[in-house]
N, CA, C and O atoms as CSV, one atom per row, in Angstrom:
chain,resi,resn,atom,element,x,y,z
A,1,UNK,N,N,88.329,169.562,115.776
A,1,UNK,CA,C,88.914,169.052,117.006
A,1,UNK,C,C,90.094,168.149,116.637
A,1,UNK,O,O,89.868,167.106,116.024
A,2,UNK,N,N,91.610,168.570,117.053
A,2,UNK,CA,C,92.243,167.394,117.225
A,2,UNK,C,C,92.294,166.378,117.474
A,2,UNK,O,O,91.200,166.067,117.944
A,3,UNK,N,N,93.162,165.285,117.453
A,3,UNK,CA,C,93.220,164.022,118.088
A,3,UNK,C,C,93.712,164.434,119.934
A,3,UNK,O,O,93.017,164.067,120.881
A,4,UNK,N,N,94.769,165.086,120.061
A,4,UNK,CA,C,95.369,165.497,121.687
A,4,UNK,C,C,93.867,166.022,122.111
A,4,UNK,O,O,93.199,165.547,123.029
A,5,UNK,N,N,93.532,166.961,121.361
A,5,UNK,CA,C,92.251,168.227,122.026
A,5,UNK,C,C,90.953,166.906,122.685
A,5,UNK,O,O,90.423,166.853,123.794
A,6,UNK,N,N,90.796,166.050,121.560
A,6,UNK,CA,C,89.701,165.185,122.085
A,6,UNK,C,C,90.247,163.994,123.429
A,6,UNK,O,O,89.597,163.772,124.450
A,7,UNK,N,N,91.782,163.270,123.018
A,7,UNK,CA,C,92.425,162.694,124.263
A,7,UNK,C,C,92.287,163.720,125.510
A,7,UNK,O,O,92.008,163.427,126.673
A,8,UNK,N,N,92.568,165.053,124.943
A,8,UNK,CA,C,92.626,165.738,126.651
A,8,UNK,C,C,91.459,165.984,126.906
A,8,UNK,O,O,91.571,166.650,127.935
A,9,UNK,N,N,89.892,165.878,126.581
A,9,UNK,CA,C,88.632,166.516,126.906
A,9,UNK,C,C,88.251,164.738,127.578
A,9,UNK,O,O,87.734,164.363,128.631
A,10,UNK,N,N,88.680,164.158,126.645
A,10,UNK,CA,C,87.428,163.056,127.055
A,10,UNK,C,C,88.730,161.616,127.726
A,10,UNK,O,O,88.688,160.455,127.317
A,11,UNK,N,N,89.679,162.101,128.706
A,11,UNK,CA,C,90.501,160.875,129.373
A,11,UNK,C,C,89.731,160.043,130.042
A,11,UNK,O,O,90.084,158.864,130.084
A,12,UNK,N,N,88.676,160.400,130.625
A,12,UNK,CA,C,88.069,159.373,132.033
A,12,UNK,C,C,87.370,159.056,131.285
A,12,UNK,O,O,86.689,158.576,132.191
A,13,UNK,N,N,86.572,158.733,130.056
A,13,UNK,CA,C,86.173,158.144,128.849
A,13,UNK,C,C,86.748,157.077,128.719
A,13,UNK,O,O,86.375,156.000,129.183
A,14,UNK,N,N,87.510,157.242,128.208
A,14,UNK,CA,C,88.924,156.631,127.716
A,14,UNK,C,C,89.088,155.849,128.645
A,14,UNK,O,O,88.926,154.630,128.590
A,15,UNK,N,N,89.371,156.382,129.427
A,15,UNK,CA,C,90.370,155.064,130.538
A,15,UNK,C,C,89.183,154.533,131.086
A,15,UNK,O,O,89.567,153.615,131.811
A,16,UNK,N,N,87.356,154.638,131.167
A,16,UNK,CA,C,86.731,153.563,131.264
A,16,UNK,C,C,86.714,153.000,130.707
A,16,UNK,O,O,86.546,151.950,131.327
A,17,UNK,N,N,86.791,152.745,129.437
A,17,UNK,CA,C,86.242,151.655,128.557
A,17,UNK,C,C,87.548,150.951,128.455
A,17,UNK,O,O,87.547,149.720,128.485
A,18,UNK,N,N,88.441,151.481,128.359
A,18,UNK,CA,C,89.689,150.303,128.097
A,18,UNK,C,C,89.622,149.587,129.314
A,18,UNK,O,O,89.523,148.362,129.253
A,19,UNK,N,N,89.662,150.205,130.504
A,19,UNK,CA,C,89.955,149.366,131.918
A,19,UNK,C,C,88.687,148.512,132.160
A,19,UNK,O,O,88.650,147.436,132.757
A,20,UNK,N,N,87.826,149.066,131.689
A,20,UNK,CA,C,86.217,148.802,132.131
A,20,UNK,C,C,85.762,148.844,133.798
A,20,UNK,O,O,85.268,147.969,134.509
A,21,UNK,N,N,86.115,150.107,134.053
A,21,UNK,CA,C,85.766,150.403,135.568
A,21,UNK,C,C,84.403,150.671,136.050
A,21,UNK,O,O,83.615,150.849,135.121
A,22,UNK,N,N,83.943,150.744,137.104
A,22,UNK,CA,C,82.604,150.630,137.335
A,22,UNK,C,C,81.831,151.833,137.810
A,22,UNK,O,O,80.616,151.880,138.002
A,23,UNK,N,N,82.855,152.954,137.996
A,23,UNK,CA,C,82.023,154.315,138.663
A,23,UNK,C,C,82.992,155.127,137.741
A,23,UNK,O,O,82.481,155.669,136.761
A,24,UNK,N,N,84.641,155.300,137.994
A,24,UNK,CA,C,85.152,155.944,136.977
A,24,UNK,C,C,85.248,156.293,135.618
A,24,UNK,O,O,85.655,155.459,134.809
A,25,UNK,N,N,84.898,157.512,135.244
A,25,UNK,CA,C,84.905,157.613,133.694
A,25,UNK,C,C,83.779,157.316,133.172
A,25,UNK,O,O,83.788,157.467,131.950
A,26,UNK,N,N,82.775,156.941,133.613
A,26,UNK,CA,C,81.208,156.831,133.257
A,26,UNK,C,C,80.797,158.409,133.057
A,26,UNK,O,O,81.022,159.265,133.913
A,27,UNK,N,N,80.159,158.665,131.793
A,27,UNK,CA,C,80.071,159.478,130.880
A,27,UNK,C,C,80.802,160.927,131.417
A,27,UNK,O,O,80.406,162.036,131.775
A,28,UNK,N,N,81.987,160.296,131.268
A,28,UNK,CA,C,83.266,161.125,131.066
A,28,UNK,C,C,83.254,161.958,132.569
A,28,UNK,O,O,83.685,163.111,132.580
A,29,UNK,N,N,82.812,161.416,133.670
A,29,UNK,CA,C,82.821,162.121,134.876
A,29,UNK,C,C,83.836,161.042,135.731
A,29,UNK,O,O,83.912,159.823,135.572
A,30,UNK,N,N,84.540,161.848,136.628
A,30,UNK,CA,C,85.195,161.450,137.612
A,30,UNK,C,C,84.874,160.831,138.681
A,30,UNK,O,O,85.699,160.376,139.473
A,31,UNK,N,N,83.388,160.742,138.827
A,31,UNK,CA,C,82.441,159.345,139.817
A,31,UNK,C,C,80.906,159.448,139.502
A,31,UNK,O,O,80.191,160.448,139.437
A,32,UNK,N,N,80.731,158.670,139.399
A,32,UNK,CA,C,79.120,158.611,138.499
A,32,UNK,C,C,78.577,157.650,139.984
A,32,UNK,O,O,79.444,156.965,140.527
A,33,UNK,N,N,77.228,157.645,140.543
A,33,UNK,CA,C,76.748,157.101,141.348
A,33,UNK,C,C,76.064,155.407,140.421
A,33,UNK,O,O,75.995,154.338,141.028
A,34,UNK,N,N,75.840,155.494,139.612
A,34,UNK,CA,C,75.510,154.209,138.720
A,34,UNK,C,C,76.804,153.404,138.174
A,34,UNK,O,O,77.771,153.826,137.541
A,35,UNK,N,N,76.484,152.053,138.652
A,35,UNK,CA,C,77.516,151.081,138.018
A,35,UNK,C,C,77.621,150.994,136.289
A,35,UNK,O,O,76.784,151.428,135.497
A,36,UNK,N,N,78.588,150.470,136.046
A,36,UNK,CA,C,78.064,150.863,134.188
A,36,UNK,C,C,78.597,149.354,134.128
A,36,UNK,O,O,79.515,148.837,134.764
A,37,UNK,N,N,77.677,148.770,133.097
A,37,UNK,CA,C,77.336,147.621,132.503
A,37,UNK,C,C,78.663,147.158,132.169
A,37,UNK,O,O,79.042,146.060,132.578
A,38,UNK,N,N,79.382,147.879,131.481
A,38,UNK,CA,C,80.791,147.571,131.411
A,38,UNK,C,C,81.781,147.512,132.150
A,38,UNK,O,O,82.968,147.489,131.824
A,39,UNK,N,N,81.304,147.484,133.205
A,39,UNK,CA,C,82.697,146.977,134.741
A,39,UNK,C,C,82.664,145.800,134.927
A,39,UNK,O,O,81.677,145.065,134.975
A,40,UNK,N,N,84.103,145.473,135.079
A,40,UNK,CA,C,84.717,144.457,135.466
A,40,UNK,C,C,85.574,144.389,136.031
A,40,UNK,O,O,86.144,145.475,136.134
A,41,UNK,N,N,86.328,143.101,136.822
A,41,UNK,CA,C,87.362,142.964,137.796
A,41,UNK,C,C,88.112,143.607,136.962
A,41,UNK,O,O,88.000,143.719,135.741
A,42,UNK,N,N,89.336,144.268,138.097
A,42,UNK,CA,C,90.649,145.028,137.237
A,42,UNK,C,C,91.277,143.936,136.495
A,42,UNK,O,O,91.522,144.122,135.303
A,43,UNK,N,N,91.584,142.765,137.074
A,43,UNK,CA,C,92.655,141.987,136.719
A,43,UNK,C,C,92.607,141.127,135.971
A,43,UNK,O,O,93.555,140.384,135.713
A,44,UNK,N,N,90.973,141.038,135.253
A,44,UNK,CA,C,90.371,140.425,134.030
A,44,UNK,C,C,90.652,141.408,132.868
A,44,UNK,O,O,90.904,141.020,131.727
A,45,UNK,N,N,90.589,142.752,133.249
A,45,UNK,CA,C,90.557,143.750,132.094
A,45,UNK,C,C,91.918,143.875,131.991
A,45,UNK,O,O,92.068,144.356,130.868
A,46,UNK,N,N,93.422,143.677,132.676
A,46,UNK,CA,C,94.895,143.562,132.320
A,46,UNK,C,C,94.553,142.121,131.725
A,46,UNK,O,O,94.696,142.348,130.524
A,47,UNK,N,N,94.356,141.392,131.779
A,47,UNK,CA,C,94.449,140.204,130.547
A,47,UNK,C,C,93.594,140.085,129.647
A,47,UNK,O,O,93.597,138.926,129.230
A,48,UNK,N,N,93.062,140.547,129.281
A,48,UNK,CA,C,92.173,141.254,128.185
A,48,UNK,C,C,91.997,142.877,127.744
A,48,UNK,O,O,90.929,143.419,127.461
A,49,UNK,N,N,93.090,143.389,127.760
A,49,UNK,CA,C,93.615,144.921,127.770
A,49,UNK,C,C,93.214,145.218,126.149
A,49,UNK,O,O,92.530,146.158,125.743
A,50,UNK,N,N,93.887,144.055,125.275
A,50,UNK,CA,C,93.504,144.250,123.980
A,50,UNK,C,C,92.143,143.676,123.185
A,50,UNK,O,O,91.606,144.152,122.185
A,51,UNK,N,N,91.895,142.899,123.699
A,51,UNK,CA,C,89.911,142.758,123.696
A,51,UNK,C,C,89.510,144.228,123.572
A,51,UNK,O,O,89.351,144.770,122.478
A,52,UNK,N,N,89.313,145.013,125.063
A,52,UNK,CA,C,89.183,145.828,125.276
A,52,UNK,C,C,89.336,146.816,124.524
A,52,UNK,O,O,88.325,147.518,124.502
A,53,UNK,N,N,90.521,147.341,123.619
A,53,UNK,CA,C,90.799,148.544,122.566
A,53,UNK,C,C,89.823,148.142,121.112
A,53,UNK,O,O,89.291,148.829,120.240
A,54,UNK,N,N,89.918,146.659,121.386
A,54,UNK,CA,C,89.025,146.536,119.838
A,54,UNK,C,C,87.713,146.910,119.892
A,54,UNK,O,O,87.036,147.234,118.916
A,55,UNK,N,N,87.288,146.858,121.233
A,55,UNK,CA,C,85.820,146.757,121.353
A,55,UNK,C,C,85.678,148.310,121.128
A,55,UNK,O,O,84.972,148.805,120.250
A,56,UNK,N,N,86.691,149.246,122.330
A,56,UNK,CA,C,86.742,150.340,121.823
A,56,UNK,C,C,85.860,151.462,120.768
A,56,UNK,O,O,85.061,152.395,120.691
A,57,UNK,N,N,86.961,150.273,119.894
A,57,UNK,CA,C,86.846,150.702,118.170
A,57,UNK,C,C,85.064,150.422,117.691
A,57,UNK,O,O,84.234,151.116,117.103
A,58,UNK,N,N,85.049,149.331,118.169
A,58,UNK,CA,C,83.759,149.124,117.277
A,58,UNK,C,C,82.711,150.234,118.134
A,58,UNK,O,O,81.952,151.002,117.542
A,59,UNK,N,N,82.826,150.157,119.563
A,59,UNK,CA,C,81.646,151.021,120.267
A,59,UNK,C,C,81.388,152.067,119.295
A,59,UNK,O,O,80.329,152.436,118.788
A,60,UNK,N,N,82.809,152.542,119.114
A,60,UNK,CA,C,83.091,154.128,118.576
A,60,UNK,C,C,82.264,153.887,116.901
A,60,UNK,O,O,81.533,154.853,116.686
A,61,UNK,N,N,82.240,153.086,116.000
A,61,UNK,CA,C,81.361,153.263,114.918
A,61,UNK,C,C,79.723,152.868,115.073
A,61,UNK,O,O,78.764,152.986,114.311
A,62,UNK,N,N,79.841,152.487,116.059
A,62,UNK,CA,C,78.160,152.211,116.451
A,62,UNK,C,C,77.567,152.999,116.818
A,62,UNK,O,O,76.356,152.799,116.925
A,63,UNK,N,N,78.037,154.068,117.130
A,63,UNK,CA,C,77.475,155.458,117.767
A,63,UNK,C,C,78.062,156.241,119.104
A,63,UNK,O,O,77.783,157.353,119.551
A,64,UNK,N,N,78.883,155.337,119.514
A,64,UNK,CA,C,79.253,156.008,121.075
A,64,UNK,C,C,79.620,157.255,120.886
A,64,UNK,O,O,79.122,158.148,121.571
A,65,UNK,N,N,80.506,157.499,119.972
A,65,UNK,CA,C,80.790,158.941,119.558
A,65,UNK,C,C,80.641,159.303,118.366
A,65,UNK,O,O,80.352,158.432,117.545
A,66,UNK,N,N,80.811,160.809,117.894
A,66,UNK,CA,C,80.205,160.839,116.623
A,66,UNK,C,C,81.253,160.288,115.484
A,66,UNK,O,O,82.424,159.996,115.730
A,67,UNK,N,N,80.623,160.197,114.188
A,67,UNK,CA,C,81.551,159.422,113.180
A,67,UNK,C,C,82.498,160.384,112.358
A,67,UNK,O,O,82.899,159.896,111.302
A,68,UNK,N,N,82.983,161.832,112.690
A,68,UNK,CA,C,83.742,161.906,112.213
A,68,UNK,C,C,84.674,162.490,113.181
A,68,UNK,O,O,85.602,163.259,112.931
A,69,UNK,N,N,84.440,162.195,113.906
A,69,UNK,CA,C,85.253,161.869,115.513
A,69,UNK,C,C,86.022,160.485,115.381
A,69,UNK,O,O,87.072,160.213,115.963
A,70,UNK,N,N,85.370,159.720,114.580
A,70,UNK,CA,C,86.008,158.257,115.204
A,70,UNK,C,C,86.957,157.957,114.066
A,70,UNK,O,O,87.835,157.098,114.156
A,71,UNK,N,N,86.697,158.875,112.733
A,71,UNK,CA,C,87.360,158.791,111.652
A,71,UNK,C,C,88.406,159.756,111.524
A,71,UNK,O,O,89.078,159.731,110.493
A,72,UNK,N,N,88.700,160.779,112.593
A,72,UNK,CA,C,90.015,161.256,113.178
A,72,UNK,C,C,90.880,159.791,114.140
A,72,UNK,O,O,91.792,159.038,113.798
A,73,UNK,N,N,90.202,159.876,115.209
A,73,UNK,CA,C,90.987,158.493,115.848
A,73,UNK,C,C,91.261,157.746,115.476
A,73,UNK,O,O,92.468,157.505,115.485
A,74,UNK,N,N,90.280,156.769,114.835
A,74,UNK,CA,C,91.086,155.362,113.897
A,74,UNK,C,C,90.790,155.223,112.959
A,74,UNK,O,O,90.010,154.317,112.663
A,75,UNK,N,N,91.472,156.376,111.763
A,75,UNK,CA,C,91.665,156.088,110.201
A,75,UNK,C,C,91.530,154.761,109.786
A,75,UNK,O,O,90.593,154.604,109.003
A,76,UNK,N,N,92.224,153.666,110.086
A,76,UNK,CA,C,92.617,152.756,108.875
A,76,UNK,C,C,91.569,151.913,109.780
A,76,UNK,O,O,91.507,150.901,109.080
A,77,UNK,N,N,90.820,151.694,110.727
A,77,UNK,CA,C,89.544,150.817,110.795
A,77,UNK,C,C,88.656,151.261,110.679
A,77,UNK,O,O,87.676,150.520,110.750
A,78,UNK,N,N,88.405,152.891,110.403
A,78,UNK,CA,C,87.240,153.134,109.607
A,78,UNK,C,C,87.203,152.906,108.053
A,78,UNK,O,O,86.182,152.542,107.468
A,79,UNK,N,N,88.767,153.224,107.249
A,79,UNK,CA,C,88.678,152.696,105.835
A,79,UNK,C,C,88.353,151.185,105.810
A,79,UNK,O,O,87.625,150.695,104.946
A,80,UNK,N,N,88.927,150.474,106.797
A,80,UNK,CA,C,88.709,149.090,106.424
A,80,UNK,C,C,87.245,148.574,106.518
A,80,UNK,O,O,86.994,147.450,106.083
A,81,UNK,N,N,86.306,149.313,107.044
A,81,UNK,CA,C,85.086,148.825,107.221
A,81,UNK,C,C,84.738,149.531,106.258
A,81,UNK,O,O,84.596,148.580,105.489
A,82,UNK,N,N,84.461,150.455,105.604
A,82,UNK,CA,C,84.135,151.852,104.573
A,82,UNK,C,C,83.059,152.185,104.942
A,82,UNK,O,O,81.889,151.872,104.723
A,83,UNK,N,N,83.979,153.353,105.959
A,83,UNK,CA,C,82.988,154.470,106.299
A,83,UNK,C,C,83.524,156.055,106.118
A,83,UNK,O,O,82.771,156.994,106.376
């Protein structure tokens, strides 16, 4: 799987966890009836936009997705942790 192939499968992914929205993008669906633990006001998550990408990162080696998925996306913070 590419890097584009996985950006274009899994966007509403993506744009939950960075934004941290509360129905959108919950497991990668376009409206999920369950709030997800990770919502928050919009206008807390624009001033904390980059909080947000780091956490990202770490979700992504903890398991959110698989690990050589996450070692396509972010090379140099998976070398830096050594994985």
């Amino acid at each position: 799987m590419t890097l584009f192939n996985y950006f274009k499968t899994n966007t509403k992914l993506i744009f939950h966890l960075l934004f941290c929205t509360y129905h959108f993008g919950v497991n990668n669906k376009f409206y999920s009836r369950n709030r997800s633990i990770f919502g928050k006001n919009f206008f807390y998550t624009l001033l904390n936009f980059k909080t947000h990408y780091k956490m990202m990162k770490l979700r992504s080696l903890i398991g959110f997705i698989p690990l050589d998925t996450t070692k396509k996306l972010f090379p140099t913070y998976t070398k830096k942790y050594k994985y």
